[in-house]
C-alpha positions as CSV (number, residue, x, y, z in Angstrom):
1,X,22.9,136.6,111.0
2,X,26.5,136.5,112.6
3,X,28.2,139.4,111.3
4,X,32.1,139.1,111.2
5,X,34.4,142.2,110.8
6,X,37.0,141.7,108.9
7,X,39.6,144.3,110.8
8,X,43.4,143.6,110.0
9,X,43.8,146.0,107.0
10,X,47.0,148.3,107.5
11,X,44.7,151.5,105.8
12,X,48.4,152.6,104.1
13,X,47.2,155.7,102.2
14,X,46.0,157.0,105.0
15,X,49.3,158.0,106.0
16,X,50.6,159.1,108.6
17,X,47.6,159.3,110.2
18,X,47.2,155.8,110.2
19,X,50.2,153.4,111.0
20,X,51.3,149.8,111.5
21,X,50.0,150.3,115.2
22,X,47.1,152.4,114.7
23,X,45.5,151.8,111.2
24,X,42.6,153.2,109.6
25,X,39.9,151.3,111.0
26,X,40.6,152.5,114.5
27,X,40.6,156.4,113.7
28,X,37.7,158.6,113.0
29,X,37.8,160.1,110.0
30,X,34.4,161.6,109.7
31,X,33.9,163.7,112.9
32,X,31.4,161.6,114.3
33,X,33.3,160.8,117.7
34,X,33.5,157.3,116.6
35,X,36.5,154.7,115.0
36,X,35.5,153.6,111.9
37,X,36.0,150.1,113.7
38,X,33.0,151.1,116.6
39,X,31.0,152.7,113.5
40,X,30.8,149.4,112.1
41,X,30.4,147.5,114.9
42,X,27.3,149.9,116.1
43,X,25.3,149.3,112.5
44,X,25.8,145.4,112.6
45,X,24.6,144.9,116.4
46,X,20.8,145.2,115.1
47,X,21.7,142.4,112.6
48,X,23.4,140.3,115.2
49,X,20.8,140.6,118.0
50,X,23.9,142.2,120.3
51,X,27.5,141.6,121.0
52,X,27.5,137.9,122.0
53,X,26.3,137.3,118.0
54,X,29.2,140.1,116.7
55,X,32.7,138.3,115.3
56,X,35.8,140.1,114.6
57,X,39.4,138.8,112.7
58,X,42.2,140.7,113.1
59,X,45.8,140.8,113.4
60,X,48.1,139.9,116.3
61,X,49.9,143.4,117.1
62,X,46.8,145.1,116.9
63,X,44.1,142.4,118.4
64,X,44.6,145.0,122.0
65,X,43.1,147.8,120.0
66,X,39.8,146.0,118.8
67,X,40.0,145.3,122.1
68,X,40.2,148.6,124.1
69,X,37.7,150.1,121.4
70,X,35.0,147.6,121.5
71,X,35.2,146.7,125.4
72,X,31.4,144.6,125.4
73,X,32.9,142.3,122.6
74,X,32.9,138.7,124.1
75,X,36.7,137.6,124.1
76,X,35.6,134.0,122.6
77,X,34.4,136.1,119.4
78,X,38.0,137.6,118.5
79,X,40.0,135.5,115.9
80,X,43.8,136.6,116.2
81,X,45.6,136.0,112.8
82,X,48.8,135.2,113.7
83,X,50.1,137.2,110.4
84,X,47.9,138.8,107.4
85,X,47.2,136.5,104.1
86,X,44.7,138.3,102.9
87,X,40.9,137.9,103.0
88,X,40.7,134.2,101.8
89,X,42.0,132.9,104.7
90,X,40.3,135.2,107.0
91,X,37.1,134.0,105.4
92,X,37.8,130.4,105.9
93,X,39.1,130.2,109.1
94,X,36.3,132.5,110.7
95,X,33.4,130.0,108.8
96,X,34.8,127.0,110.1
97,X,35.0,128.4,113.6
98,X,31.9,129.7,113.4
99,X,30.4,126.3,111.9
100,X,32.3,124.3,114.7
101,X,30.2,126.7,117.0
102,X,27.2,127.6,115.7
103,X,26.3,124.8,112.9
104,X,26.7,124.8,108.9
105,X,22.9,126.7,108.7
106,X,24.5,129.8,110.6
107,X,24.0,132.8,108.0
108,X,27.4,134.4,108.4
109,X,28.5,138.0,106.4
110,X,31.7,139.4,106.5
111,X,32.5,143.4,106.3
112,X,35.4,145.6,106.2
113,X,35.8,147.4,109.4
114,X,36.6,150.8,107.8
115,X,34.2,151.8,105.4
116,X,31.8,154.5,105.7
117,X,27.8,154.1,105.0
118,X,25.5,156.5,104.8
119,X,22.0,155.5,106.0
120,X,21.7,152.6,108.1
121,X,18.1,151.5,108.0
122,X,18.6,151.3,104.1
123,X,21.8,149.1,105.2
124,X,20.2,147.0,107.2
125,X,17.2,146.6,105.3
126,X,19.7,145.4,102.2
127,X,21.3,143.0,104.6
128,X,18.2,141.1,105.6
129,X,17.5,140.8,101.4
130,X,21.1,139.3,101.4
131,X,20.5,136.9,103.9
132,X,17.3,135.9,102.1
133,X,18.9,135.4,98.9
134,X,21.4,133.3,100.8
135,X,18.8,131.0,102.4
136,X,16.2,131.1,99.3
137,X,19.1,130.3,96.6
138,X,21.8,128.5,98.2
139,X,23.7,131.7,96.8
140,X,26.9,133.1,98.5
141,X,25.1,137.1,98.1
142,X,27.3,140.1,98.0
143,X,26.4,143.5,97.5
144,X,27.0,146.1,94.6
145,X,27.0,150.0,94.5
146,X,26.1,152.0,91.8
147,X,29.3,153.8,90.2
148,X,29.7,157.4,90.4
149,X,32.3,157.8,88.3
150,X,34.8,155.6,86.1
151,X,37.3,154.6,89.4
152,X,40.1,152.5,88.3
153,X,40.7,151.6,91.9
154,X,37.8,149.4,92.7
155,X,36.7,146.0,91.3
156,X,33.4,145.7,89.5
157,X,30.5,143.1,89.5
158,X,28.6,142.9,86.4
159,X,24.7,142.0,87.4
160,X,22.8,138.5,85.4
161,X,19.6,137.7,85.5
162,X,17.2,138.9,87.8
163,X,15.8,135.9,90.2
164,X,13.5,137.7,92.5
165,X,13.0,140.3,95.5
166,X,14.0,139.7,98.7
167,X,12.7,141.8,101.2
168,X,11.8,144.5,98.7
169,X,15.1,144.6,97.4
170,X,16.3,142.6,93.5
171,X,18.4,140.1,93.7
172,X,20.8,139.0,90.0
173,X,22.8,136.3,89.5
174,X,26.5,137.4,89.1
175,X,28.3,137.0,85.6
176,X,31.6,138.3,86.8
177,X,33.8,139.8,88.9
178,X,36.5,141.9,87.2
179,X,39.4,143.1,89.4
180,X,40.3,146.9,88.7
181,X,40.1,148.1,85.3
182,X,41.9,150.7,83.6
183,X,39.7,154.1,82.6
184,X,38.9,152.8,79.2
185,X,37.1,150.1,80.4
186,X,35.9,151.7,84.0
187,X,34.1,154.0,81.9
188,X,32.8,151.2,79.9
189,X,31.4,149.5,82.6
190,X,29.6,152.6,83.9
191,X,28.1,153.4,80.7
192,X,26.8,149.7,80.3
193,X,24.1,150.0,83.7
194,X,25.6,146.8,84.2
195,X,27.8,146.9,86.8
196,X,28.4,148.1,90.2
197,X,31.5,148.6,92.3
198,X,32.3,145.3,94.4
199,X,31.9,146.4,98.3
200,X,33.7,143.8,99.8
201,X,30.4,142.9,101.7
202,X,29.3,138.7,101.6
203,X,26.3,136.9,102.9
204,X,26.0,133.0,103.2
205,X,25.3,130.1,104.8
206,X,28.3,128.6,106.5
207,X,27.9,124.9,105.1
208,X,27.2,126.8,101.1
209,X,31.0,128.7,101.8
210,X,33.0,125.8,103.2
211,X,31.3,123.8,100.0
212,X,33.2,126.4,98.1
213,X,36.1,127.1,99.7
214,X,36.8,123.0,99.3
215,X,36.4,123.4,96.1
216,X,38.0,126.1,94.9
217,X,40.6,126.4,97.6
218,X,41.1,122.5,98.5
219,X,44.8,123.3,99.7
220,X,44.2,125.9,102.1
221,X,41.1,124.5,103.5
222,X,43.2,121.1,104.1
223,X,45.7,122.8,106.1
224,X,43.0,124.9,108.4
225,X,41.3,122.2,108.5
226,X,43.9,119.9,110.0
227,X,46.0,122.7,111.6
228,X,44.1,125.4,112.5
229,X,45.0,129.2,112.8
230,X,48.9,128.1,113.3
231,X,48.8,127.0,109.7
232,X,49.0,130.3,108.7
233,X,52.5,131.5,108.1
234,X,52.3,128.1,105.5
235,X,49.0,129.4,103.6
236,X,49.7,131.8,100.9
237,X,48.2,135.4,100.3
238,X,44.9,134.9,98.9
239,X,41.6,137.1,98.3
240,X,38.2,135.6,98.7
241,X,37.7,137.3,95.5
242,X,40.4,135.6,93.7
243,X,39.7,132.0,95.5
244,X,36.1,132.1,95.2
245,X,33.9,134.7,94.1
246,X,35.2,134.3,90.7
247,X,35.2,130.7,90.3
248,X,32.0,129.5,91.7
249,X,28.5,129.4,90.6
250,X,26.5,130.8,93.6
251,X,27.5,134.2,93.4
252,X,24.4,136.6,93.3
253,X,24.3,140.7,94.4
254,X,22.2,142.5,95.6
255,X,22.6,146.2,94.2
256,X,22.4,148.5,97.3
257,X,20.7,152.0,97.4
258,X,22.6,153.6,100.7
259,X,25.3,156.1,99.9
260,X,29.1,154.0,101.1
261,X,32.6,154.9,100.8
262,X,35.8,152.4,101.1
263,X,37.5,155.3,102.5
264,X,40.5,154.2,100.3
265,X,43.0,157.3,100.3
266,X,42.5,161.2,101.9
267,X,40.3,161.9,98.8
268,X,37.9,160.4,100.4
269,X,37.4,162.6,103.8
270,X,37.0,165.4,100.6
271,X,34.3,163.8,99.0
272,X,32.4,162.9,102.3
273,X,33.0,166.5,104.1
274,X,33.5,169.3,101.3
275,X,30.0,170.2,100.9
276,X,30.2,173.2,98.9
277,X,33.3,174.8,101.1
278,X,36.3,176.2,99.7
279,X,38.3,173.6,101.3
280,X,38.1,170.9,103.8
281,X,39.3,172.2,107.3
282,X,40.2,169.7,109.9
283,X,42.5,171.7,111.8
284,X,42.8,175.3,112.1
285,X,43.7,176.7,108.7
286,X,44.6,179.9,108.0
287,X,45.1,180.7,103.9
288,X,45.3,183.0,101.1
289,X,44.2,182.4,97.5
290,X,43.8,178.3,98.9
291,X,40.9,176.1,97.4
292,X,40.2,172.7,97.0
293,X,43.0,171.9,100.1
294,X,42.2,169.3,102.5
295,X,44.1,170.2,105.7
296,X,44.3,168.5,108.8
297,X,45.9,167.6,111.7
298,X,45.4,165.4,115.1
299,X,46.6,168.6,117.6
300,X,43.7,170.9,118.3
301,X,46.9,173.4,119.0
302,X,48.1,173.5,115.4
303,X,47.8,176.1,113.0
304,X,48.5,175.3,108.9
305,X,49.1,178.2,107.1
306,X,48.9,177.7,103.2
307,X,49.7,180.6,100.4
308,X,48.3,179.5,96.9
309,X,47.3,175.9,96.9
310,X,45.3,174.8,95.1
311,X,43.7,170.4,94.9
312,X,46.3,170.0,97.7
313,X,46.6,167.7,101.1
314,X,48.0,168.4,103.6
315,X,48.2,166.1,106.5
316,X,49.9,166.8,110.5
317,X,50.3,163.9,112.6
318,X,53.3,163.9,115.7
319,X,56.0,165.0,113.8
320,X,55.4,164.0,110.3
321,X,54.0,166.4,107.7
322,X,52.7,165.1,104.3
323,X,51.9,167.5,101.9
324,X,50.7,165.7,98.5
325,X,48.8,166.6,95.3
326,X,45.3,165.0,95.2
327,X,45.6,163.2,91.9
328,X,49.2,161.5,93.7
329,X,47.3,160.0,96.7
330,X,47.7,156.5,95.8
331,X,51.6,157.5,95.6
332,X,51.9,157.2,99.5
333,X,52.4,154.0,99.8
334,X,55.1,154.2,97.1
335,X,56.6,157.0,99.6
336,X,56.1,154.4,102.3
337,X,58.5,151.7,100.9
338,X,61.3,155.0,100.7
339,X,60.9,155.0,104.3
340,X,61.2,151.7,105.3
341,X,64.4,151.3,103.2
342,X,65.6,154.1,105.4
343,X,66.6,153.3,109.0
344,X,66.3,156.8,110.9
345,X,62.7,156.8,109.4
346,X,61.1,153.5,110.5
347,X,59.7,154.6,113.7
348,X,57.2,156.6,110.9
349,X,55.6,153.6,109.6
């Protein structure tokens, strides 16, 4: 398999930690001592047989970072998007490079570079099924994960018929993709066994995509086609979700069993480091009658002091301070437009 990282998300409500120059996928947000970016990078080198086999896409002002943090990548394997247009685009420029490089029968699978997984023999071992599903069905494969609760915030693929095991592992035909629900029919969804949360993960053969892609997205495989990465400030913003997954007929998932997190907002870092405590410390923290607080900060010298707080976080970075409500997280990049509208407060973005 070629793995391809998909690493030119901006990783907004992780703010102000993460910024237009250093976004989410090159912090580490876990205390493991690596970016989220290496992290992935480090669990798709057994897939890829080493670096020369790894891919990354990313944006222009931050293609140095990926860079600097992943110094063994060969340069040749780095796809610089001259501006973001979503994942669509991303998908089908890095297929047909990969195709014009490799051949059509190159299994390819694209992954976000800044989500967090859990076990990574059970990951690989749920790859190699997806790339067997891939071969064995002609199927573009993606994976699912069981719901934990009714989010509103993810996108949901409902399972079909079972058509086998791959490498231990059952593989369904997809019936749909749905694009985030509200609660009423998250909860639905849980309660119907049905469906799992859509991880953004995809496994094909090149020449089955591009098939696809010219299909679905005739317009924007046209231009690539004929132009090439410059074609991009033309091509318009576009998920592969929108331009594909939910039109064609070779979608199948494989439901995963390894514990993942998108790592969408700070509630995140609570759910993957509370473990029982009182609060979520990443800084030193000094509080009376304080529970459920997530408090950090990036200066080992810092000291938060909180009186009373209670489902709070609060969040240090240079001179910025953001204290927020954990049910208002996905407010901050609502906070985010205030501050570009504001001209003394750009240099905070």
């Amino acid at each position: 398999m070629i793995p391809v990282i998909l690493a030119g998300g901006k990783g907004e409500r992780f703010w102000p930690l993460s910024r237009k120059q250093r976004p989410k996928q090159f912090l580490c947000l876990d205390g493991s001592g690596q970016s989220l970016l290496q992290a992935t990078a480090d669990r798709l080198l057994e897939m890829s047989g080493g670096w020369q086999g790894l891919w990354v896409i990313t944006a222009s002002h931050i293609a140095e970072l990926v860079q600097e943090q992943l110094p063994d990548l060969p340069a040749e394997n780095l796809l610089v998007e001259v501006e973001g247009r979503d994942t669509a685009p991303a998908v089908a420029w890095a297929t047909l490079e990969i195709a014009r490089r490799c051949g059509e029968e190159a299994v390819i699978g694209f992954f976000p570079a800044d989500h967090w997984i859990g076990d990574r023999d059970a990951f690989c071992q749920t790859l190699k099924a997806a790339e067997e599903l891939a071969l064995q069905e002609e199927a573009i494969a993606t994976l699912s994960i069981a719901p934990t609760y009714p989010s509103t915030g993810y996108g949901y693929i409902e399972q079909g018929e079972k058509v086998g095991l791959f490498n231990h592992c059952p593989g369904y035909k997809v019936n749909r993709f749905t694009e985030k629900p509200d609660l009423a029919t998250a909860e639905a969804f849980v309660d119907s066994g049905r469906y799992g949360w859509n991880g953004g993960m995809f496994i094909f053969r090149a020449g089955v995509m591009l098939g696809e892609l010219k299909a679905c997205a005739p317009e924007m495989m046209q231009m690539l086609e004929a132009e090439g990465a410059s074609c991009y400030p033309k091509l318009q913003k576009l998920s592969i979700d929108y331009a594909v997954m939910e039109k064609t007929q070779k979608a199948y998932v494989v439901p995963v069993t390894f514990s993942w997190d998108d790592l969408g907002d700070w509630n995140a870092i609570d759910r993957l480091l509370k473990n029982g405590k009182p609060n979520v410390e990443l800084v030193k923290h000094v509080g009376l009658d304080t529970k459920d607080a997530l408090l950090y900060s990036n200066d080992e010298e810092d000291v938060v002091v909180t009186i009373g707080l209670e489902d709070t976080v609060v969040v240090r970075d240079g001179k910025v301070t953001l204290i927020v409500h954990k049910d208002r997280t996905q407010d901050i990049k609502k906070v985010l437009k205030l501050l570009q509208a504001d001209p003394d407060c750009s240099e905070l973005l």
